[in-house]
DOTORDREN-278107 format. One line per field, with one value per residue: residue number from 1; x, z, y of N, C-alpha, C, CB in turn. Coordinates in steps of 0.001 Angstrom, whole numbers, plus 524288, in hexadecimal, padded with zeros to 5 digits. Atoms other than C-alpha are relative to their C-alpha. Glycine has a CB too. Layout:
num c(NUM,...)
n.east c(X,...)
n.up c(Z,...)
n.north c(Y,...)
ca.east c(X,...)
ca.up c(Z,...)
ca.north c(Y,...)
c.east c(X,...)
c.up c(Z,...)
c.north c(Y,...)
cb.east c(X,...)
cb.up c(Z,...)
cb.north c(Y,...)
***
This chain:
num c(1,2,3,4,5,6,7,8,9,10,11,12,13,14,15,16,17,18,19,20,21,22,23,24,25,26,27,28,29,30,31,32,33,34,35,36,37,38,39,40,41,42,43,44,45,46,47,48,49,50,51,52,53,54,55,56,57,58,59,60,61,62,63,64,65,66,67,68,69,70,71,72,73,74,75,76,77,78,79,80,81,82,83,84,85,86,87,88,89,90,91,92,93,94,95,96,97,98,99,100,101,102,103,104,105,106,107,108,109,110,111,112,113,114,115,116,117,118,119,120,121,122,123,124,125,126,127,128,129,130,131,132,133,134,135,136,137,138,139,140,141,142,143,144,145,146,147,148,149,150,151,152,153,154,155,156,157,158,159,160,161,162,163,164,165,166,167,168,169,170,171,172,173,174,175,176,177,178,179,180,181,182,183,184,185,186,187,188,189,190,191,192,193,194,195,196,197,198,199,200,201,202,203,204,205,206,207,208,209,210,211,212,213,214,215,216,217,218,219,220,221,222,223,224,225,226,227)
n.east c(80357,7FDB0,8023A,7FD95,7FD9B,7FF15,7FB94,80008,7FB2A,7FFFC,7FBF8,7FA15,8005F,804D6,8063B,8016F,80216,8067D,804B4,7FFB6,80151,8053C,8022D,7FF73,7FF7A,800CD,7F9D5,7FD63,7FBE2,7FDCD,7F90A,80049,80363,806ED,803E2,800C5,80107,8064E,800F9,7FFA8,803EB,80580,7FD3A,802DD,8010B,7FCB5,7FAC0,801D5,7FDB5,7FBC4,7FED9,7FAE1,7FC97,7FB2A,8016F,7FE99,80493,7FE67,7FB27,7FDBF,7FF9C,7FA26,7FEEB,7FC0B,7FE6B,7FBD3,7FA83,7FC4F,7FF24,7FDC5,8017C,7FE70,801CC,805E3,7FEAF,80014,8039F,801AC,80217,80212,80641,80001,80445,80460,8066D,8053B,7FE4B,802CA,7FCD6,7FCAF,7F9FE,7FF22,8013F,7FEE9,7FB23,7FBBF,7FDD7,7FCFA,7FA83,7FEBD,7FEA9,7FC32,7FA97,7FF91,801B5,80770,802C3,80528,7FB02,7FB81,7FFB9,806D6,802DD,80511,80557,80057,80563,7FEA2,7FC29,7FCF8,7FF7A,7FC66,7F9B3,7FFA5,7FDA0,7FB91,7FD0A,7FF7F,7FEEC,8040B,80054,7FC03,801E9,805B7,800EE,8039C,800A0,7FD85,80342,8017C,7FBAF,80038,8036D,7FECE,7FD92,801C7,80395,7FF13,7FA5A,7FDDB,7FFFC,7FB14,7FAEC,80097,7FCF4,80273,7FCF3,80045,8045E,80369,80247,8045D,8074A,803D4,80349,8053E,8055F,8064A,80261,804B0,803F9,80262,80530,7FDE2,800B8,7FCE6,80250,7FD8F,7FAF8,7FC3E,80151,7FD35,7FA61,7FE19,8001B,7FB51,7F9D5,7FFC6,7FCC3,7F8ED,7FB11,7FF8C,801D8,800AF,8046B,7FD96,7FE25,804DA,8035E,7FC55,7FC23,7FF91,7FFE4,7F993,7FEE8,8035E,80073,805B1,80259,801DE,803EE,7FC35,80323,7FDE8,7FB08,7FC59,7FE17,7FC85,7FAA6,802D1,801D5,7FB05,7FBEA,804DA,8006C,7FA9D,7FEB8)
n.up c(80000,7FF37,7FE4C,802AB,7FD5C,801C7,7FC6A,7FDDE,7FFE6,7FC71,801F7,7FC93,7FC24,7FD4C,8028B,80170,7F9FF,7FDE9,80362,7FEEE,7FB97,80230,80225,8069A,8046B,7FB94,7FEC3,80169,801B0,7FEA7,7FDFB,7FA7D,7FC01,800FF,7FD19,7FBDE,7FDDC,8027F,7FB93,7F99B,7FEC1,800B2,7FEA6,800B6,80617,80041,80498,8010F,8039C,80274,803C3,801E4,8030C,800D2,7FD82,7FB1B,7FEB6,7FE94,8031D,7FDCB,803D7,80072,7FF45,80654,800B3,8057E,8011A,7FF22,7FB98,7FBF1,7FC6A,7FF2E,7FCBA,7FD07,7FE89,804F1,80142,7FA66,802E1,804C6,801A7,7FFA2,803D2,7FD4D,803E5,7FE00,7F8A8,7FC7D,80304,7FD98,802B7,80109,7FA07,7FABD,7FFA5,8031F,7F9B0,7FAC7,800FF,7FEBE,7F7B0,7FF6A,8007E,7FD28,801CC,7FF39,80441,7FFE1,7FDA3,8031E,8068A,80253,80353,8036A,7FFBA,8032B,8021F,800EC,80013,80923,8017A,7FBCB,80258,80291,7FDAA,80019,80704,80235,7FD53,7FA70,7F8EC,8008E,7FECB,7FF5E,7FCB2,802F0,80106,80352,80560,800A9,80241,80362,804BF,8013A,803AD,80522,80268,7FF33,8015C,7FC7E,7FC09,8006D,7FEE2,7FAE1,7FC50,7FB3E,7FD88,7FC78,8026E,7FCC5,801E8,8041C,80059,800C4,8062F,7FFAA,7FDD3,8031E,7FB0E,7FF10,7FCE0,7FA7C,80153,804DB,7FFC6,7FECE,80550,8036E,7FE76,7FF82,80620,8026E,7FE40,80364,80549,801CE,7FE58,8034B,8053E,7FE1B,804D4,80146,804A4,80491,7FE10,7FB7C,803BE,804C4,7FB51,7FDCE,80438,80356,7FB67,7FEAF,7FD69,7FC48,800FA,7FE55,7FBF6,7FBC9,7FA78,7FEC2,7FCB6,7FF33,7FE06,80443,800A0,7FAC1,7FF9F,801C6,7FC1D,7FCC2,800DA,7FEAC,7FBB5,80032,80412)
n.north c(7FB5F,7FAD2,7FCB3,7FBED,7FCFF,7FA44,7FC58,7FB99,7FFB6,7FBB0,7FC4B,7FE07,803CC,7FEB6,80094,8051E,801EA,7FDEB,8038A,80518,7FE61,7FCC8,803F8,7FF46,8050F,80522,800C9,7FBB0,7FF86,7FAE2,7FFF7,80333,7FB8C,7FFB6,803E2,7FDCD,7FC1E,800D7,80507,7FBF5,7FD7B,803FA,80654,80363,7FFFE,8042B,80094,8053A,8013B,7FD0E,8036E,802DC,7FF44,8008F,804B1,80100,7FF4C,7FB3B,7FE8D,7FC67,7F8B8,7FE37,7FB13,801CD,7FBFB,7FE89,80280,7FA78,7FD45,8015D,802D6,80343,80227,7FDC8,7F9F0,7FBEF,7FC63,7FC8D,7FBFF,80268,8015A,805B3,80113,8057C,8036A,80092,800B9,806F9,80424,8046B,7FF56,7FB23,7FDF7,8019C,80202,7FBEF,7FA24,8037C,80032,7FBE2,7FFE4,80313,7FB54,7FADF,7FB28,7FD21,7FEC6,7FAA5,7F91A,80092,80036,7FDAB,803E7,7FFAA,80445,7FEDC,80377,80711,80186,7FE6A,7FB7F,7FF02,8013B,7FCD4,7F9ED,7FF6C,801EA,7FBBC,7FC9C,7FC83,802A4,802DB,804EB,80207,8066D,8053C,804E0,80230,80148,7FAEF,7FF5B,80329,7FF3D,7FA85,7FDC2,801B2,7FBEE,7F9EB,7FE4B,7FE98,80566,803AC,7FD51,7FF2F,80345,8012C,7FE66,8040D,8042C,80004,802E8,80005,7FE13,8026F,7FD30,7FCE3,8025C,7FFE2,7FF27,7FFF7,7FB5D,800AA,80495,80414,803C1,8044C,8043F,7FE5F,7FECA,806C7,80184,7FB53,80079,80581,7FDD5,7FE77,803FD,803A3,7FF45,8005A,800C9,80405,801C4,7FB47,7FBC8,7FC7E,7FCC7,7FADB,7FA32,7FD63,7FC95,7FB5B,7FD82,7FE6A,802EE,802AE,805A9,80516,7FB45,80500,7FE4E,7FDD6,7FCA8,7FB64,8014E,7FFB1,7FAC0,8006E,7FDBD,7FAF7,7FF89,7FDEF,7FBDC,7FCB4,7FF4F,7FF12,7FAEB)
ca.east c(80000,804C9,802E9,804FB,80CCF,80ECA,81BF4,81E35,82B81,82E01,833FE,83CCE,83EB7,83639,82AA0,82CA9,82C06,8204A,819C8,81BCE,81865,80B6C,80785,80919,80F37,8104A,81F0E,82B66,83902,83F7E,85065,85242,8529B,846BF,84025,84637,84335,83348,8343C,8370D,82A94,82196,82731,81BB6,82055,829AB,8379C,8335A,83D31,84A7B,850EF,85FCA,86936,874BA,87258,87374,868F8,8708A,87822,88067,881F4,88C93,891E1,897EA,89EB9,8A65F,8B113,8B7B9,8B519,8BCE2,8B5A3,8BB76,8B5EE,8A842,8AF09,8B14D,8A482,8A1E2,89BBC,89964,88D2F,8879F,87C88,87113,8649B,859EC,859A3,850FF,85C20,86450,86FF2,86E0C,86BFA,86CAE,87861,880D2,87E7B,88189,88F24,89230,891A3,89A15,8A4EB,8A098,89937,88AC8,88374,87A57,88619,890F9,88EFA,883C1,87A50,87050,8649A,86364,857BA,85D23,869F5,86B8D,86A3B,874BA,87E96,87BEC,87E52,88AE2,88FCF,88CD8,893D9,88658,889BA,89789,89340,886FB,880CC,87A9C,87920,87FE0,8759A,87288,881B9,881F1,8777A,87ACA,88812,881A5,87801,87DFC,8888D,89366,89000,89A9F,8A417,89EFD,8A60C,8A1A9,8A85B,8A1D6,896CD,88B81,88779,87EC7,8705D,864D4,85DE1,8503B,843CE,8377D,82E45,820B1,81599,8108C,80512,809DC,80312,80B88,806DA,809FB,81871,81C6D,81544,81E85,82B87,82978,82746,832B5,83D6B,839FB,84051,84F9C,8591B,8591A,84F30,84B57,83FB3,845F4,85026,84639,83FF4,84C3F,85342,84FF0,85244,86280,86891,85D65,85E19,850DD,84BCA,84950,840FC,84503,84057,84103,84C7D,853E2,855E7,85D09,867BA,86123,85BA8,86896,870A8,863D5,86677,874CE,8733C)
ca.up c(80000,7FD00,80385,7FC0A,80092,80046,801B3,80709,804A3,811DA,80F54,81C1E,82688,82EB3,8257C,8247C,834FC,833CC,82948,8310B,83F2F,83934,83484,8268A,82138,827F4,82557,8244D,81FD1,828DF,82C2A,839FD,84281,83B3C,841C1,84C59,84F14,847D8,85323,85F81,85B19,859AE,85E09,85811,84A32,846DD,83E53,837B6,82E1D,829AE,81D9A,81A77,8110E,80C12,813A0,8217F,82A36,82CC9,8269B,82828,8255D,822D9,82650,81873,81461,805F6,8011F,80179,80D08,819C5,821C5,82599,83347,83AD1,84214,836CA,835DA,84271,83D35,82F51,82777,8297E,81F33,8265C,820A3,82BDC,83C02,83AD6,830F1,835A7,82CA5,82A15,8384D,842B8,841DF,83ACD,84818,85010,848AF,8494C,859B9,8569C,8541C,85CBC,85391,856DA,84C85,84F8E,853C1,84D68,83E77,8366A,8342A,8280C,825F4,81819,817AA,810C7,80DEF,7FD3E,8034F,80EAE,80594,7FB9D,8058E,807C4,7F9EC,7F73D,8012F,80B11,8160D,818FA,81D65,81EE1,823B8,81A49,818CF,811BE,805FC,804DE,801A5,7F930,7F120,7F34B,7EC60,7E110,7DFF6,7E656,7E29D,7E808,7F11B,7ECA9,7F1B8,800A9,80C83,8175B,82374,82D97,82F66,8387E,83ED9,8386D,83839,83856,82874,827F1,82FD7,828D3,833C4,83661,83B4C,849D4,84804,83B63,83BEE,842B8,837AB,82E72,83395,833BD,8252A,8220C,82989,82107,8139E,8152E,81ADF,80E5A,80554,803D7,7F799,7FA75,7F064,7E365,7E7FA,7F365,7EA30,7DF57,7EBF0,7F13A,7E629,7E5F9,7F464,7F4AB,7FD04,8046F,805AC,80DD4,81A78,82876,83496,83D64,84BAB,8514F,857EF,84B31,84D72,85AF3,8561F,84F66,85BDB,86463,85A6D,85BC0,86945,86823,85D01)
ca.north c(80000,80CDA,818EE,8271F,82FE4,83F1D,84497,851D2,857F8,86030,86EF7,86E00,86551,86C71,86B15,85DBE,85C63,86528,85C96,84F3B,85628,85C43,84FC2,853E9,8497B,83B3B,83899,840CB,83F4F,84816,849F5,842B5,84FB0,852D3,847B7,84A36,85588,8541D,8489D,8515B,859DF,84E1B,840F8,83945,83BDD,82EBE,82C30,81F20,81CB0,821A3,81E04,815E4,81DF0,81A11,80D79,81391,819F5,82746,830D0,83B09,84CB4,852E4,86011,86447,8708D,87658,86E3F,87BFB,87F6D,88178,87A6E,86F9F,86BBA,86CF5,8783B,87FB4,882CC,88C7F,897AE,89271,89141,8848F,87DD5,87490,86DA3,8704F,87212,862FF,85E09,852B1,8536E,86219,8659D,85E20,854E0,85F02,867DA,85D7F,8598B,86746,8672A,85C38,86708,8706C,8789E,87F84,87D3D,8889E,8925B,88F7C,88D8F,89536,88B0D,88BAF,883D4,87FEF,876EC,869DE,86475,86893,87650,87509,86F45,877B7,8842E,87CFB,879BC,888D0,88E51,89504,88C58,88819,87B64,8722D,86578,85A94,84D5D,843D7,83F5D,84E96,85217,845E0,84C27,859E1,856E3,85310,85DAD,86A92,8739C,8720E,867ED,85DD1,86763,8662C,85F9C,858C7,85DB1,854B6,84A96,849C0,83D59,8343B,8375A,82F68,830AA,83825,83441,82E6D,83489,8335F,83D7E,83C1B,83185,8294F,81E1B,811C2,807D9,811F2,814D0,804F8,8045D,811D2,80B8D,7FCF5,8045C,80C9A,80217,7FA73,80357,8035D,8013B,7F26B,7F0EF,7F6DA,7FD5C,80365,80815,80F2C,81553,81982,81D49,82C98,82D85,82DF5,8259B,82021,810A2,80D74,81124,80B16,80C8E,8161D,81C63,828F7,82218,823B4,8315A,830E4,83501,8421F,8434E,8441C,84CC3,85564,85634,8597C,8641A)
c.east c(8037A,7FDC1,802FA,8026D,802CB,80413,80066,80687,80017,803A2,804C5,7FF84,7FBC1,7FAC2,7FFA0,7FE61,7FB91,7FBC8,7FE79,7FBDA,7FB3E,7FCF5,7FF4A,8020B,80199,805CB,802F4,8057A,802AC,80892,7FE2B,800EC,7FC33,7FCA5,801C6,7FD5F,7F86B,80048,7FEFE,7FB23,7FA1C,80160,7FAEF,80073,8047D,80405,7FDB5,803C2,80496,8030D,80623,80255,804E5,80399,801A0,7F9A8,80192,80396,8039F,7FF89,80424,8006F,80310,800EE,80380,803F1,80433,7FFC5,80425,7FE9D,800DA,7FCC2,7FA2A,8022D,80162,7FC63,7FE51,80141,80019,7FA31,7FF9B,7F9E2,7FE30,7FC04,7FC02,8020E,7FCCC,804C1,803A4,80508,80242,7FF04,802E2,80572,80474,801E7,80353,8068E,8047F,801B0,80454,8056D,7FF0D,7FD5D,7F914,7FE13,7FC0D,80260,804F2,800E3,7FA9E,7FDCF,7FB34,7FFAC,800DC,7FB3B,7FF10,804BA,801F4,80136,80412,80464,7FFF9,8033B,8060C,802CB,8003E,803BF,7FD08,8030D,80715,8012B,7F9DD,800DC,7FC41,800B2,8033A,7FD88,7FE3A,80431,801C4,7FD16,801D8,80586,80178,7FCFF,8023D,80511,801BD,7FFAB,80342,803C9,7FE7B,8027E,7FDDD,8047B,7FEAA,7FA2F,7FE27,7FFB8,7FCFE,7FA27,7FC4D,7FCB7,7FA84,7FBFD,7FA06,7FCC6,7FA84,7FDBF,7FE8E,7FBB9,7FFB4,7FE46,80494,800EB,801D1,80808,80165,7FF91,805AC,805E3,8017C,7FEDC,80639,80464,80030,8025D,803F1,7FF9C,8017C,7FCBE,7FF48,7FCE3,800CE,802E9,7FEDC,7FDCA,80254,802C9,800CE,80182,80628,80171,7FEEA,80010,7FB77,800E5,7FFAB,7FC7A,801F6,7FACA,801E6,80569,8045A,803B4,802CB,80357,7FF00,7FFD9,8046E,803D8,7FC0D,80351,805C7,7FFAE,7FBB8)
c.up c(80000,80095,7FBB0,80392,7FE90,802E8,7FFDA,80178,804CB,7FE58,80439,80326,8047F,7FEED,7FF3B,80611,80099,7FDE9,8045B,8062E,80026,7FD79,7FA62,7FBFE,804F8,800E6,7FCC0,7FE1A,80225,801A5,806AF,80540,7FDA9,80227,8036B,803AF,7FE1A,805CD,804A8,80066,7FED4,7FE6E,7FD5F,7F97A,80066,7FA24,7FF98,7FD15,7FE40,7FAA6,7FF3E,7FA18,8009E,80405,8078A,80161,802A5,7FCA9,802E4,7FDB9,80001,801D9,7FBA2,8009D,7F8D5,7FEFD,801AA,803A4,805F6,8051E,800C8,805C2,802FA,803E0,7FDA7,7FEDD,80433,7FD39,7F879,80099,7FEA3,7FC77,8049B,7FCB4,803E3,8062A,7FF3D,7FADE,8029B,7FEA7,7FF1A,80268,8045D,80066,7FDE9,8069B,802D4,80058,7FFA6,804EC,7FF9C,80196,80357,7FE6F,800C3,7FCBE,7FD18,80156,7FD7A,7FA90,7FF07,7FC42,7FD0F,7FE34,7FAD5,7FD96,7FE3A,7FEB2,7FBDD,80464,80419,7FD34,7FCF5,801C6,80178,7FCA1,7FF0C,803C8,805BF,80507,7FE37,800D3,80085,8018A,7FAEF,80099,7FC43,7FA63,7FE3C,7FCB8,7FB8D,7FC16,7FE38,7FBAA,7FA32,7FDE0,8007A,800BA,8028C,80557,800BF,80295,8086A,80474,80435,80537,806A2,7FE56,8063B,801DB,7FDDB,801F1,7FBF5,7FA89,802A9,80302,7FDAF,803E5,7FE86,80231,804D2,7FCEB,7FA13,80277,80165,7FAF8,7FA3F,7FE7D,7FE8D,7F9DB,7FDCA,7FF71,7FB7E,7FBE3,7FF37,8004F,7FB8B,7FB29,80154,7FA9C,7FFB8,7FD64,7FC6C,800A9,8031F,7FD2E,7FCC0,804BD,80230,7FDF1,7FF44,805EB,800E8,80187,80496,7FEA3,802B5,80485,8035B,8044F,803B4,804C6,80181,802AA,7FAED,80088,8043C,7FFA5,7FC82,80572,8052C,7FCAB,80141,805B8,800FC,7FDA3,8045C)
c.north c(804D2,80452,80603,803B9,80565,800FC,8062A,801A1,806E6,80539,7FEB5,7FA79,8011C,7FEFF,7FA9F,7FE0F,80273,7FDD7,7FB56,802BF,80188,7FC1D,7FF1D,7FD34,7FBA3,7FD93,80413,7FCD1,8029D,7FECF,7FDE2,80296,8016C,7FE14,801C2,80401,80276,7FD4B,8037D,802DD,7FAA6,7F991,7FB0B,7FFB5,7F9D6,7FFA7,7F820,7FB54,803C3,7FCD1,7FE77,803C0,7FDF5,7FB62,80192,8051A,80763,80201,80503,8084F,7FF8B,8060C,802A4,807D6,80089,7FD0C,804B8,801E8,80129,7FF2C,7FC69,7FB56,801BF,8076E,80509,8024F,803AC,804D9,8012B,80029,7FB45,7FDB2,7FB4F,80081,80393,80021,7F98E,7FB94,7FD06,8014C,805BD,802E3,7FD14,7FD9E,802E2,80323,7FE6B,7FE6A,80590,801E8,7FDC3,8036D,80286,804C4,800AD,7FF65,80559,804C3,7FEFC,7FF9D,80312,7FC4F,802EB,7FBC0,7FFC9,7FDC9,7FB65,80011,80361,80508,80142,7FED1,80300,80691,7FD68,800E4,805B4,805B8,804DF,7FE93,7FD63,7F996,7FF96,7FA79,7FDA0,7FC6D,7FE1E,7FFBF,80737,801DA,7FCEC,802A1,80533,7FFAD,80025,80408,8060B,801C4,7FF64,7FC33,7FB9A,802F0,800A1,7FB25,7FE20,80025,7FCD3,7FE41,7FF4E,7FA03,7FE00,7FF78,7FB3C,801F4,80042,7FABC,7FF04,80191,80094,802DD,7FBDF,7FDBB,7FE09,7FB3D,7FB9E,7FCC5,802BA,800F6,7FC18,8002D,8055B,7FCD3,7F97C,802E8,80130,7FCEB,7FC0B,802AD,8021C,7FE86,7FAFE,7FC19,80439,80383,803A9,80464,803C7,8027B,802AE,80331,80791,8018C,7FE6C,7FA5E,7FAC1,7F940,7FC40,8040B,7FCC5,8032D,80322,8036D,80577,7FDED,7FFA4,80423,802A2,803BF,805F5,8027D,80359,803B7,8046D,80454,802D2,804FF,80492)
cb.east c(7FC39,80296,800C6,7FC6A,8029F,7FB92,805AD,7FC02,80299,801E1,7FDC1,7FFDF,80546,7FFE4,7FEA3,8051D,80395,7FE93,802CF,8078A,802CC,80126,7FC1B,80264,80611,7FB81,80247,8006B,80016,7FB1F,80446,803F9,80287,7FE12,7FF94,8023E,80567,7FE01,805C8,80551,80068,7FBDE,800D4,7FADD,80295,7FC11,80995,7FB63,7FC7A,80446,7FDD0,7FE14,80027,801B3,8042C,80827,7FDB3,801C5,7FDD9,8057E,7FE3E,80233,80275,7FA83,8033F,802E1,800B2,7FF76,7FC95,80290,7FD1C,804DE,803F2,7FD7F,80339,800E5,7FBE5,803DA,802C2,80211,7FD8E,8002B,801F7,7FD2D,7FE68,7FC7A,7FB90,7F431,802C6,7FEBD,7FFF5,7FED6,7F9CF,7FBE6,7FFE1,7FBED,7FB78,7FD1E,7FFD9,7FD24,7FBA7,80041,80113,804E4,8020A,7FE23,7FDB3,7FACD,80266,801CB,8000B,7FFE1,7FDCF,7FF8D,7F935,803D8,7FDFD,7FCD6,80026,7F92D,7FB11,7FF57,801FC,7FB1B,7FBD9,8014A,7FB4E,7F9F8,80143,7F842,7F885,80284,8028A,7FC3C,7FB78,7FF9C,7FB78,80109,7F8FC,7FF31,802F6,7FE48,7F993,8014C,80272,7FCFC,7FA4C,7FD57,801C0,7FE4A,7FC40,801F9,80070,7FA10,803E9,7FD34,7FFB2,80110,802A6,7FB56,7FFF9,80103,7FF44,7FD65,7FFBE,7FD89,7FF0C,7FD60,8023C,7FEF1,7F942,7FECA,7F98D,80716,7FDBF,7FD77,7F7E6,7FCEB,80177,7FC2D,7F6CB,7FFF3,8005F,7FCDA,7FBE4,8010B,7FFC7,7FAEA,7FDEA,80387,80593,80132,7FB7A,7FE70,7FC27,8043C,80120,7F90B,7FCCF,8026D,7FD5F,7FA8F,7FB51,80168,80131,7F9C4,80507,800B9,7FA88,8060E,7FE5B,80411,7FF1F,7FC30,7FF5F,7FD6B,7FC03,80313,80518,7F9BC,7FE26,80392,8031F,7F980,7FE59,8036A,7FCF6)
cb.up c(804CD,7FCE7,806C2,7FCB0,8019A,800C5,7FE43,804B7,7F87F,8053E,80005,804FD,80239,80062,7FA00,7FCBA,8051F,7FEE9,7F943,8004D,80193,7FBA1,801F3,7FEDF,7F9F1,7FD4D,7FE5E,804FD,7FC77,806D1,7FFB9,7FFF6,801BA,7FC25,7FFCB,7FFF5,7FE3A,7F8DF,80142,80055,7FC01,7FA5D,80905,802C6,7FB60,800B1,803F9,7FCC6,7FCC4,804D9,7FB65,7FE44,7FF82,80065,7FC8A,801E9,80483,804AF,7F9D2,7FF70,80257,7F997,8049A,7F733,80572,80020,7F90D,7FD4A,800D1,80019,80076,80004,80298,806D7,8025C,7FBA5,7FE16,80689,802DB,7FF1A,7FB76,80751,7F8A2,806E7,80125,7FDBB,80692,7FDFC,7FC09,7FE24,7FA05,7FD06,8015E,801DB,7FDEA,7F9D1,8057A,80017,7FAEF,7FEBA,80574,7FB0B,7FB37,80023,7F9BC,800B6,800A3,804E9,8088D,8015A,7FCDB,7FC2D,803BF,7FBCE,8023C,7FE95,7FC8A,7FB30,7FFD1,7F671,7FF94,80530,7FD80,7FEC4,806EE,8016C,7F9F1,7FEA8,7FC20,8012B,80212,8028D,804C9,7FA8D,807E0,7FB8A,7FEEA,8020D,801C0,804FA,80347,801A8,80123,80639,8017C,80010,802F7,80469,7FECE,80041,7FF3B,7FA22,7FB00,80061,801B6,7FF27,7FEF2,80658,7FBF2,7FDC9,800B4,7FC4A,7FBBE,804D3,7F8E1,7F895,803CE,7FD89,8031E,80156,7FBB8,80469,80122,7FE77,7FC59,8044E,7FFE1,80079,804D7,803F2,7FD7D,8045B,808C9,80068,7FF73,801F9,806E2,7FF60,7FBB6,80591,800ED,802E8,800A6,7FB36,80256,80408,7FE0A,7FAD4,804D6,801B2,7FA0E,7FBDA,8046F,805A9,80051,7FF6F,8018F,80143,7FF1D,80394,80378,7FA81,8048F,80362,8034A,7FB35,7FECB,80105,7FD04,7FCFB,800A2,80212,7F9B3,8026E,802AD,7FD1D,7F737)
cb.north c(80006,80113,7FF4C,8028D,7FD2E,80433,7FE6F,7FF89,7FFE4,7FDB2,806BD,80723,7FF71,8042B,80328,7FC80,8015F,805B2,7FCAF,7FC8E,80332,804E9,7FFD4,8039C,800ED,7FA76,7F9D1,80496,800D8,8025F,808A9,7FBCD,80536,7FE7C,7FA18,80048,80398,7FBA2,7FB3F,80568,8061B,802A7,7FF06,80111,80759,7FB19,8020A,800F4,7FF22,80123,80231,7F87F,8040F,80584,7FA44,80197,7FA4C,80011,801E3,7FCF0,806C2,7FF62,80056,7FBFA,800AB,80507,7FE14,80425,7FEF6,80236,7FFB3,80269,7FFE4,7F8E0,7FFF4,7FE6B,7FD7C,7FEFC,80409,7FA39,802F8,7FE58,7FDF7,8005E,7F617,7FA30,80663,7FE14,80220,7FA52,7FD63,8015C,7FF5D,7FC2A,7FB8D,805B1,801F6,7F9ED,7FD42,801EC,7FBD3,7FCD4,803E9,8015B,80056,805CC,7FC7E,7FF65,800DA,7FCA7,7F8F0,80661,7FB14,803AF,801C7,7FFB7,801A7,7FC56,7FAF6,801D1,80317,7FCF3,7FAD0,7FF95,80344,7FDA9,7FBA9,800DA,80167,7FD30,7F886,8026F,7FE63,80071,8002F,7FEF1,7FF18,7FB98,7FACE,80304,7FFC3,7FB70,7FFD6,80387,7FFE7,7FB1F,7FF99,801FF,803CC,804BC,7FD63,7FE76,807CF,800CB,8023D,7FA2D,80624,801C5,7F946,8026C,7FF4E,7FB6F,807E0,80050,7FB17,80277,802FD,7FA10,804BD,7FD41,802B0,80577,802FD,7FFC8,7FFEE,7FCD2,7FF89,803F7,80164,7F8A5,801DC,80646,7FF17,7F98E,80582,803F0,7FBBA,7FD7C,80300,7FB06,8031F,7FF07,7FD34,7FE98,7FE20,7FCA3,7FE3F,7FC95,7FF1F,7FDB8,7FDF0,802F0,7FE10,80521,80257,802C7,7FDF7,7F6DD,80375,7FC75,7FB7B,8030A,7FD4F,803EC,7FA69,80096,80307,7FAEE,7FB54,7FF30,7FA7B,7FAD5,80039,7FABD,7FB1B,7FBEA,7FEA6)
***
């Protein structure tokens, strides 16, 4: 039996926690402080499912800067302009801040951070010179240095740990019966058949998907708490 289904491409991250929270749509897609932090204002919404790239269940950001540049170390940047995704982004927020403490540096006093909204447009402000540095993701930079100027020419100057991939999440009162029917659909497609493959194919690196509780995100949870 198949059910239809309307997707809804959120403008921000915010509008996508205000869709799910508002009951406006029934599942989300959100970055894994996204949930988190959707979670904290309404603990009855649920992470159901996360998906396997590049055959592992986490990945990593980066902290990247100019080939040309003379930036060499995380301390180099103190009082620099610094490129981020989002305050609910994982890779382009949160864990960036946190590897930043690592050194010693404020994130919020010490470098001039700007917001840029998604990844293309944080690497892009690096590649062009706006921002002397930024934070992305791995599969993001992979693409970016295929699509945007200047992007082949960028360095990665350190590396975040690795981070739990995105949260399939559910609205507060999602049917049970519906959730289990959601969690066996999706765990059946993966790249170890052909079908999986043709359904996967336009989505990158993705190799399948598994079951997954709010206990996934633990570790979101405690850099949270740190940053």
């Amino acid at each position: 039996i198949s059910t239809p289904m309307e997707v809804i491409a959120g403008e921000s991250y915010q509008d996508v926690e205000t869709l799910l929270l508002s009951g406006q749509i029934d599942i989300a897609v959100m970055s894994p402080y996204a949930y988190v932090r959707a979670h904290a204002k309404d603990n009855n919404i649920r992470a159901i499912a996360s998906h396997i790239a590049n055959g592992t269940e986490s990945y990593g950001a980066y902290i990247l800067t100019r080939e040309d540049s003379s930036i060499r170390t995380l301390t180099d940047l103190r009082g620099k302009r610094f490129g981020f995704v989002d305050k609910r982004s994982s890779s382009g927020w949160l864990f960036p801040a946190s590897r930043l403490l690592d050194d010693g540096i404020n994130p919020l006093t010490e470098i001039e951070g700007r917001f840029y909204g998604n990844h293309a447009r944080v690497i892009a402000a690096i590649a062009s010179g706006e921002v002397d540095a930024g934070a992305t993701y791995n599969a993001a930079l992979k693409e970016g240095r295929g699509a945007i100027p200047g992007a082949k020419n960028l360095r990665v100057i350190a590396r975040t740990e690795r981070i739990p991939y995105d949260a399939y999440v559910v609205r507060s009162g999602f049917p049970t019966k519906a959730i289990l029917g959601l969690q066996k659909a999706i765990s059946s497609v993966s790249t170890r058949d052909a079908a999986g493959r043709s359904a996967l194919e336009s989505l990158g690196d993705i190799n399948g998907f598994v079951r997954v509780s709010d206990a996934h995100y633990r570790r979101v949870r405690d850099t949270e708490d740190r940053v």
